[in-house]
N, C-alpha and C positions, 0 to 999 in steps of 0.2 A: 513191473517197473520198466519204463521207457526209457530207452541210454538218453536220446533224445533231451526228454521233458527234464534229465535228472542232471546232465550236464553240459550246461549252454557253453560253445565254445566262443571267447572272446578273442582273447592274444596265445592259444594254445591251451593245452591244459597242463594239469603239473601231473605226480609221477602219483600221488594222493587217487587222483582222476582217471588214469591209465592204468591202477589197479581193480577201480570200483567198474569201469570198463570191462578189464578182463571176466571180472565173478558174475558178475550180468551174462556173458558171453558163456563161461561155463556152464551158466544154466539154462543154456539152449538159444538166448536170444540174439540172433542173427544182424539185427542192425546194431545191437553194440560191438561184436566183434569186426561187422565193417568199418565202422568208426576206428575200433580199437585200431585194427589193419594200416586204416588211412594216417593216424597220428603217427603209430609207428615208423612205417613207411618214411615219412617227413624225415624224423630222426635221425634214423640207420639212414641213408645215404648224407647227410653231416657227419656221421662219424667213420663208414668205411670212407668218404673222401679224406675224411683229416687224417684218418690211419692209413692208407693206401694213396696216397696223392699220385705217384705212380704209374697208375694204372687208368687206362682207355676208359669213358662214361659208360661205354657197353659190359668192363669188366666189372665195375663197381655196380652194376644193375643186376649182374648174376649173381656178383655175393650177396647181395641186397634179397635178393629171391630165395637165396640158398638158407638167408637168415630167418626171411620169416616163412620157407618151407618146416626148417626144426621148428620154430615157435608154434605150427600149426600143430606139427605133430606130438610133441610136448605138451601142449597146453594143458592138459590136466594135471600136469605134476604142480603144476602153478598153486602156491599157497595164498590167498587172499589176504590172509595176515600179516604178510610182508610186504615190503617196498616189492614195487614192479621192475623199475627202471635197472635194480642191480640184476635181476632175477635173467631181464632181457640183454644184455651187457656178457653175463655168463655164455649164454647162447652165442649171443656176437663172437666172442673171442675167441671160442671154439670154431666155429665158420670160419672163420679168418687167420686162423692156423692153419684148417686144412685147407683156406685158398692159398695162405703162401707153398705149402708143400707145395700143394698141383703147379702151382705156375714155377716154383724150380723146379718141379719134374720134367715139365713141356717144354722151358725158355731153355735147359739144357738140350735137349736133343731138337727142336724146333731150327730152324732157319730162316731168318726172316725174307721176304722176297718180294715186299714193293715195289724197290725200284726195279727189277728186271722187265725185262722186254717182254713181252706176252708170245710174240713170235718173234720167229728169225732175223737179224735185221738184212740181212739177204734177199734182194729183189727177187730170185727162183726160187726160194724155199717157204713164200707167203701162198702158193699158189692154190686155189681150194680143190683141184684134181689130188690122187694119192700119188704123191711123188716118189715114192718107195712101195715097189711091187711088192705079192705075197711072196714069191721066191726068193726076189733080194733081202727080204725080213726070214726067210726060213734062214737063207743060208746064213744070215748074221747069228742068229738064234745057234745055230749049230756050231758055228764055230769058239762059242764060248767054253769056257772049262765048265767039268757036270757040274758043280752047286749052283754056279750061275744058272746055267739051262735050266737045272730042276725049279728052282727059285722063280725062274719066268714063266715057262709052260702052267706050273700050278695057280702061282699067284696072278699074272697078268692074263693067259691065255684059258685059263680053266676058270679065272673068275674066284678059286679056293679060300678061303679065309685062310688067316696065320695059322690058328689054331687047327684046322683041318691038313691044312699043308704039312705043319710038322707031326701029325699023326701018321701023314702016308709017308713022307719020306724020311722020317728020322732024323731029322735036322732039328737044333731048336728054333725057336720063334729069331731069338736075336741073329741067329747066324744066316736064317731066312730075310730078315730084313738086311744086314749087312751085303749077303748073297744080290741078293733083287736089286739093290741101290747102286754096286760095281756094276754088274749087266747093264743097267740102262746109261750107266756112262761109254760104257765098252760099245754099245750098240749105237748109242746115238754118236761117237766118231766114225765108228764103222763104218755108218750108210751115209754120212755127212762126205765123207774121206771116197765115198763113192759117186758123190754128186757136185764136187766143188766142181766149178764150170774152167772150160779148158779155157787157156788166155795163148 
């Protein structure tokens, strides 16, 4: 049976047709489940936009993805005998629960930082020579208190994962990031505090 020949799409189709879609689909046939895809797709973003208004067309495209990631992977639990659209809705909601956790996970400790200045606004401190030697960075690096220095040599200078870092030095992950983030404040007045230009 052809998704095709079985259902001509006019002005959309109904939720009747999005199931006979899916069972076609389950039985291996590839062009109804593109179809099916395609229909859906339409949907889910009118409804993560009406539920999420919110949120950037880039973030509604990942929940969008996230939705019919599950849907893909699910698909067999799909019962033919039932409506589709509640079936796909369940899936939805759950995605969109866990997009709101993550985005209060991230929007909590994240920073936003468009408007900042990309560089310096300091006419000497644009300049593409290294304006701060390896020794004047040793010596800043050393003068910081040990969690800072351990926190940078591993993370910054070794290149160390989080994870890796607090295996060697016994620190946890949060106190490595707290660690690492005062050093580069400390260091970036340090060598700044070394290069203001004399007047």
């Amino acid at each position: 049976m052809n998704a095709q020949s079985s259902l001509k799409r006019i002005d959309g189709i109904s939720d009747d047709d999005l199931a006979v879609l899916m069972k076609i689909a389950q039985a291996g046939d590839t062009e109804a489940y593109t179809q099916l895809l395609q229909e859906v797709t339409i949907r889910l973003r009118r409804i993560v936009r009406r539920c999420r208004s919110f949120l950037t067309n880039e973030d509604i495209e990942d929940l969008v993805q996230d939705i019919l990631l599950s849907l893909h992977s699910v698909r067999a639990t799909y019962d033919p005998r039932r409506p589709f659209m509640p079936w796909l809705l369940a899936i939805t909601r759950n995605r969109l629960a866990d997009g709101a956790r993550r985005y209060a996970r991230t929007s909590i400790r994240e920073v936003q930082t468009d408007c900042l200045d990309v560089t310096f606004a300091r006419e000497h401190a644009n300049k593409t020579e290294d304006v701060f030697g390896k020794e004047e960075l040793k010596n800043a690096i050393d003068g910081l208190p040990a969690a800072q220095r351990t926190a940078v040599e591993m993370l910054k200078l070794r290149e160390m994962s989080l994870k890796e870092a607090s295996a060697v030095s016994g620190m946890s992950i949060g106190a490595l990031k707290v660690a690492t983030h005062r050093a580069m404040i400390a260091l970036r007045k340090m060598l700044m505090k070394t290069h203001e230009p004399k007047y």
